[in-house]
N, C-alpha and C positions, 0 to 999 in steps of 0.2 A: 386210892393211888398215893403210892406216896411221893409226902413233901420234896423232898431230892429229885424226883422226877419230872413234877410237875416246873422246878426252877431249871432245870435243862433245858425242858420242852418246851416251854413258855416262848423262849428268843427266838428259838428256832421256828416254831411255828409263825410267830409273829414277821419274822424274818421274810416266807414264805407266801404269806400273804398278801407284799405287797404293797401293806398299807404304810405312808411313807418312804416306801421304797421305789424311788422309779430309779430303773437304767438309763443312763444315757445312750441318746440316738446313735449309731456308726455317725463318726466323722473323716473327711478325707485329711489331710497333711496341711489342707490352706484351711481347715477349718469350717469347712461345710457341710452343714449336718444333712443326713438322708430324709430325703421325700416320702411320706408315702398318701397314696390316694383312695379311697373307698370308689372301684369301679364299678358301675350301677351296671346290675340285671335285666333285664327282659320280663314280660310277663310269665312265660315259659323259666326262668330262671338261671337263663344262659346270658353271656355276655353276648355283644355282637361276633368275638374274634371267634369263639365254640361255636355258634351259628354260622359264620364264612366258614371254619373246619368243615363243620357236619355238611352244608351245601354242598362245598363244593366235593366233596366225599363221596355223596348220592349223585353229584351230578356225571363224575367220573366213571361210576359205576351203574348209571342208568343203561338197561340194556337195547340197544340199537343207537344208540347215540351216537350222533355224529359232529366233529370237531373240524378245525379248518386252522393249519400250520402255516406263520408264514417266517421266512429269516428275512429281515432287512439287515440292508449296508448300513452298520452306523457312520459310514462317512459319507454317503449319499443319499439316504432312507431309502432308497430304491427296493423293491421288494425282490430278492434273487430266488429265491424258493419258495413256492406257494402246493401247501397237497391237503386233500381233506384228509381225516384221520377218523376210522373206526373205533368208536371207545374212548381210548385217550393214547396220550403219547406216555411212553414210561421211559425210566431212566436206565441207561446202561448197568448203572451197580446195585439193580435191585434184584434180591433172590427170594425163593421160594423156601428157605433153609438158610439158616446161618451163614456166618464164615465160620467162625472160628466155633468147636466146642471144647472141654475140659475134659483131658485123656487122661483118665485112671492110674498113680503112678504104679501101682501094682502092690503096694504096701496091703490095700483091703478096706486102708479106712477112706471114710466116706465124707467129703470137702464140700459143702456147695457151694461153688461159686456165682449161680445164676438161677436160669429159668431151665427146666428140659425141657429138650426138642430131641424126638427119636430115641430116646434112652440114653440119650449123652445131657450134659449141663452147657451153659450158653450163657455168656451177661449180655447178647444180645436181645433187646427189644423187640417185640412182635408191633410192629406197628397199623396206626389205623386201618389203611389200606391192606391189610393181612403181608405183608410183604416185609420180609428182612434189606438190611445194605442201607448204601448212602447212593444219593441225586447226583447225579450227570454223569461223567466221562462220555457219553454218548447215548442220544435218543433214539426210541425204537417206534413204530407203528406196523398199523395197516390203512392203506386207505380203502374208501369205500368199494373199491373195486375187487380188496383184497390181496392188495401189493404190499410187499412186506417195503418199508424204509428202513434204514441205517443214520444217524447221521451225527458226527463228529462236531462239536461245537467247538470255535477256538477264536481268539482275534476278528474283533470287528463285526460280529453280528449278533442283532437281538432279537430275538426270540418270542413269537405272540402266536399265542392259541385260545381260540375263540370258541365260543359254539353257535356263533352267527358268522359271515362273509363280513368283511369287510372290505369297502371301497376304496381300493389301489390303485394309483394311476397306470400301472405296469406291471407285468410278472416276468422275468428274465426264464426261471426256471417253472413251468406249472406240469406240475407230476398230476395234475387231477385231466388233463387231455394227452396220456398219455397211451397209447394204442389206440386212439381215435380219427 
């Protein structure tokens, strides 16, 4: 190799390595520099939070499973709505497909902007649950009986879903005696 080369490469490599080189950490404007943590694994090699994912995943998708909805008043906890729920409760903006895909402008040439779905392109995510969209504007079920629900979340109520009963002093609304 020649001499000239090796006195280019030299820095740069050296450069590269690292050695005597550290970057400083992000710091914010008052001067605080950034945290970070080494969060321990499992014996399986998962964190706890990939484990609560994967659970509660399987647990959603366990077939015949059965769940128990309730809405309390957050200004009286009183429990207004109580109904079991077949499976799980899903969210209004979830799809089976996309919203949005990338329409061809006709030119020929070929963009990807994403992932395909159906022979169109998508920067839409397939998410775990296999289901496209985003969480709420409104929740859906069936109860065990097989009654479909609808239900509008808005102002003053919170929302608990179980896969055991829990002891209520009262239920205003119980969908689970209803036709009985």
């Amino acid at each position: 190799m020649k001499r000239w080369m090796i006195l280019f490469l030299l820095p740069l490599l050296v450069a590269q390595s690292g050695d005597g080189c550290t970057a400083d950490p992000p710091k914010s404007d008052s001067g605080i520099k950034k945290a970070s943590v080494e969060v321990p694994v499992g014996s399986d090699g998962f964190t706890v939070e990939q484990n609560n994912i994967r659970d509660r995943l399987i647990s959603d998708n366990k077939p015949g499973s059965i769940k128990h909805l309730y809405v309390i008043s957050a200004y009286s906890g009183q429990t207004i709505i109580y109904s079991t729920v077949r499976g799980k409760v899903t969210s209004g903006g979830k799809r089976l497909t996309p919203t949005s895909v990338h329409v061809d402008d006709g030119s020929g040439s070929h963009r990807f902007y994403g992932f395909e779905v159906l022979g169109r392109e998508t920067s839409e995510v397939l998410q775990d649950d296999g289901s496209y969209g985003s969480s709420m504007d409104y929740l859906f079920w069936w109860d065990t009986k097989g009654v479909y629900h609808q239900h509008y979340v808005n102002g003053g109520q919170i929302l608990h879903i179980s896969d055991q009963p829990l002891a209520v002093k009262g239920i205003i609304i119980n969908m689970a005696a209803t036709g009985e």
